[in-house]
C-alpha positions as CSV (number, residue, x, y, z in Angstrom):
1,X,146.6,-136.3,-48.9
2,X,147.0,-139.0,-51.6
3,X,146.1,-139.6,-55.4
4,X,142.3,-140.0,-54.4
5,X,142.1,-137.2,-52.1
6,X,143.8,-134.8,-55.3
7,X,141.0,-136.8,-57.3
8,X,137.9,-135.9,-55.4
9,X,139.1,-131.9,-55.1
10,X,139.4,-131.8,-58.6
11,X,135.9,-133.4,-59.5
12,X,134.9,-131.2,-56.5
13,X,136.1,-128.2,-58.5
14,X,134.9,-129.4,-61.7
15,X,131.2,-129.9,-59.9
16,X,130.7,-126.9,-58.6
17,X,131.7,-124.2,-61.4
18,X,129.6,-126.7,-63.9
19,X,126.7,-126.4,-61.6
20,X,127.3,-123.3,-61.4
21,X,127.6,-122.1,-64.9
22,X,124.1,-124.7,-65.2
23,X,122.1,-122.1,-63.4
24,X,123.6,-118.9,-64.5
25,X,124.4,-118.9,-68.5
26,X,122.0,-117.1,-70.5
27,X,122.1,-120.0,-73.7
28,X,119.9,-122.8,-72.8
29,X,122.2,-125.2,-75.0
30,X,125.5,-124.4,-73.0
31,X,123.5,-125.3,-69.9
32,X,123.1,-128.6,-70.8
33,X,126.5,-129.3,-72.0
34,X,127.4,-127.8,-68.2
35,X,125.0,-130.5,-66.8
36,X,126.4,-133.3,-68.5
37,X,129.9,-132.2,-67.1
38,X,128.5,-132.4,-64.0
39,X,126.9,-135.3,-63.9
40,X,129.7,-136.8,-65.6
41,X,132.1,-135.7,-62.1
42,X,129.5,-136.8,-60.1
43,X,129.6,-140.6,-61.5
44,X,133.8,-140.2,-60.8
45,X,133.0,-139.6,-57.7
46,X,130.8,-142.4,-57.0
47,X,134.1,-144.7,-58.9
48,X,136.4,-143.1,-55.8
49,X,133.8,-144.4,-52.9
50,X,134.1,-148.1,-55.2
51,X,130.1,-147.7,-55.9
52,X,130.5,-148.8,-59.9
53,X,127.1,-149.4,-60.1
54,X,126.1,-146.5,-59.4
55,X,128.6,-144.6,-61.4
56,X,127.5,-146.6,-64.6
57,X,123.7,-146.1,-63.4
58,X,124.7,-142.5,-63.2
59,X,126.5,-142.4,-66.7
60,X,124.0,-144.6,-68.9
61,X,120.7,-142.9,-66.7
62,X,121.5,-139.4,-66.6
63,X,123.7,-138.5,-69.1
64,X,123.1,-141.1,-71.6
65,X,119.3,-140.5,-71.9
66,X,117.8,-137.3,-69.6
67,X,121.1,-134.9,-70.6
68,X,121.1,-136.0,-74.2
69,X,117.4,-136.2,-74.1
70,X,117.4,-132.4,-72.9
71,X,119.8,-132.0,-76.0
72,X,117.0,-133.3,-78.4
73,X,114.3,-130.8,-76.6
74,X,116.6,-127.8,-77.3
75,X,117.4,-128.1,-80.6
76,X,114.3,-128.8,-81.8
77,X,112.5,-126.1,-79.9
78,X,111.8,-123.5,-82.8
79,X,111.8,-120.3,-80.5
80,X,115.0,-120.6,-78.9
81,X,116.5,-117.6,-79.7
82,X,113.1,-115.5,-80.3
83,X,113.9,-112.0,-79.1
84,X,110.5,-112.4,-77.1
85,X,111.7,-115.1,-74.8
86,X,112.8,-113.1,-71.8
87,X,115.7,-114.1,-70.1
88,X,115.1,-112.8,-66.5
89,X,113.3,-113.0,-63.2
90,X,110.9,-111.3,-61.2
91,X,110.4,-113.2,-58.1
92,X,114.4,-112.9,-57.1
93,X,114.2,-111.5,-53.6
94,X,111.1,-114.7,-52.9
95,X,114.0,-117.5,-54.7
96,X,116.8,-115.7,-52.4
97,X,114.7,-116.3,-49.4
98,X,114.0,-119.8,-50.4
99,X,117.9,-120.3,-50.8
100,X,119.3,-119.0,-47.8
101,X,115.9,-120.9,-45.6
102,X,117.1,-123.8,-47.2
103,X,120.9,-123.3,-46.9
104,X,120.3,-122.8,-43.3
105,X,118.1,-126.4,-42.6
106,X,120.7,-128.3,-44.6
107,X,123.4,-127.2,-42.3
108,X,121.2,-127.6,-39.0
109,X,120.8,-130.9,-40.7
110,X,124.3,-131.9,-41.4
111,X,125.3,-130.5,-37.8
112,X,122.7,-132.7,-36.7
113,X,123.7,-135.9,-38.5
114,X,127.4,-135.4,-37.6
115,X,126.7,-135.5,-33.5
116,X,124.8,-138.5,-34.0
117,X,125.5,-141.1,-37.1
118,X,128.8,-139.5,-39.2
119,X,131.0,-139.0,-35.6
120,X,130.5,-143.0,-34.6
121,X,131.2,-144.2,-38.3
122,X,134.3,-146.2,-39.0
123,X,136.0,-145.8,-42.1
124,X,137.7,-149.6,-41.6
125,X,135.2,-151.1,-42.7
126,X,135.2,-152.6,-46.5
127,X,132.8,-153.0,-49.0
128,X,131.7,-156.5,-50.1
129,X,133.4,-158.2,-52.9
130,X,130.6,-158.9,-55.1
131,X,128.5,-155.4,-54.3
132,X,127.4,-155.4,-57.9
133,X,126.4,-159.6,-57.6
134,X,124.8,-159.0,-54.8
135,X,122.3,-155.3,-55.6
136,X,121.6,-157.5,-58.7
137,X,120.4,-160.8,-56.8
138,X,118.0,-158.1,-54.6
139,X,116.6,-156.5,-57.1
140,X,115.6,-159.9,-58.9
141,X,114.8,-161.8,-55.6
142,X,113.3,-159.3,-53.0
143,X,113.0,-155.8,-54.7
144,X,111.6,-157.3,-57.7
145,X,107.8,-155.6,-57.5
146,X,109.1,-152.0,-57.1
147,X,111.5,-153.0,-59.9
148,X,108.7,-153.8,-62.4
149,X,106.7,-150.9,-61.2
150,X,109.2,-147.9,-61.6
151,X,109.9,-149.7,-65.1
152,X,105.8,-149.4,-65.8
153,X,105.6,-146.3,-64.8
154,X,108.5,-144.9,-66.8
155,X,106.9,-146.4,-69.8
156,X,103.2,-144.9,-69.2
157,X,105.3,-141.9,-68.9
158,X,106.8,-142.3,-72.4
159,X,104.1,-143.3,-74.1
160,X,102.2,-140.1,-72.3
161,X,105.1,-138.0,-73.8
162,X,104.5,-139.1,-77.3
163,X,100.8,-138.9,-77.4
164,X,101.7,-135.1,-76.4
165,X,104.1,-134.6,-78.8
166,X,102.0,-135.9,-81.7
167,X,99.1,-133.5,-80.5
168,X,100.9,-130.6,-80.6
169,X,102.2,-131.6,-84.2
170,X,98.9,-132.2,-85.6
């Protein structure tokens, strides 16, 4: 196993006890540190499979606006440490039956998916030169509609947010 293989265990690592500590510390604050760690590990992995796109779409998307955006909410949430804000959950035994029904279909899934695509794949292959040339030319040529549309729709959701938040204020 080389450099890169020692590379992808360690962001691995570094992805799961994140995620981890995401879901199980008590302070809402340290949980989104935690997720910006993660998502931070995921966009190295994406720079090992040679994706750069998406790792920079992963950086300035995720953890440049939602994470930090998430960091705004917190600290400017006024009850966030009110002893009435309870901290655990009654419907456990329902969320560990989702879990394990959903742990179970994702690896029926992925057994599924290896017999038939992942088993005939062939890691020789290379990816183009200009991959970052060539998602830009699609997305200005051929996927230009849906483009313009997610772009709307993200600010009709903006806009929606800050007509809320000026309600509430008010």
């Amino acid at each position: 196993m080389g450099e890169p293989g020692i590379v992808f265990w360690i962001l691995s690592v570094i992805i799961l006890v994140s995620g981890f500590m995401v879901v199980s510390l008590k302070n809402i604050f340290h949980c989104a540190l935690f997720l910006i760690l993660c998502l931070f590990a995921v966009a190295g992995i994406f720079i090992l499979l040679g994706a750069e796109f998406l790792a920079a779409a992963q950086v300035l998307i995720y953890v440049g606006a939602v994470a930090i955006l998430m960091i705004f909410a917190i600290m400017l949430t006024s009850n966030l440490a009110s002893r009435k804000i309870r901290q655990s959950n009654e419907n456990v035994l329902v969320a560990f039956f989702v879990c394990v029904t959903f742990v179970v279909s994702a690896l029926l899934l992925l057994a599924r998916t290896y017999e038939s695509v992942w088993g005939k794949l062939s890691y020789k292959e290379t990816l183009p030169a200009q991959n970052i040339a060539t998602l830009g030319k699609y997305l200005m040529t051929e996927f230009m509609l849906p483009f313009e549309v997610v772009s709307v729709l993200l600010l009709a959701a903006m806009i929606g947010a800050i007509v809320l938040a000026r309600k509430e204020k008010a």
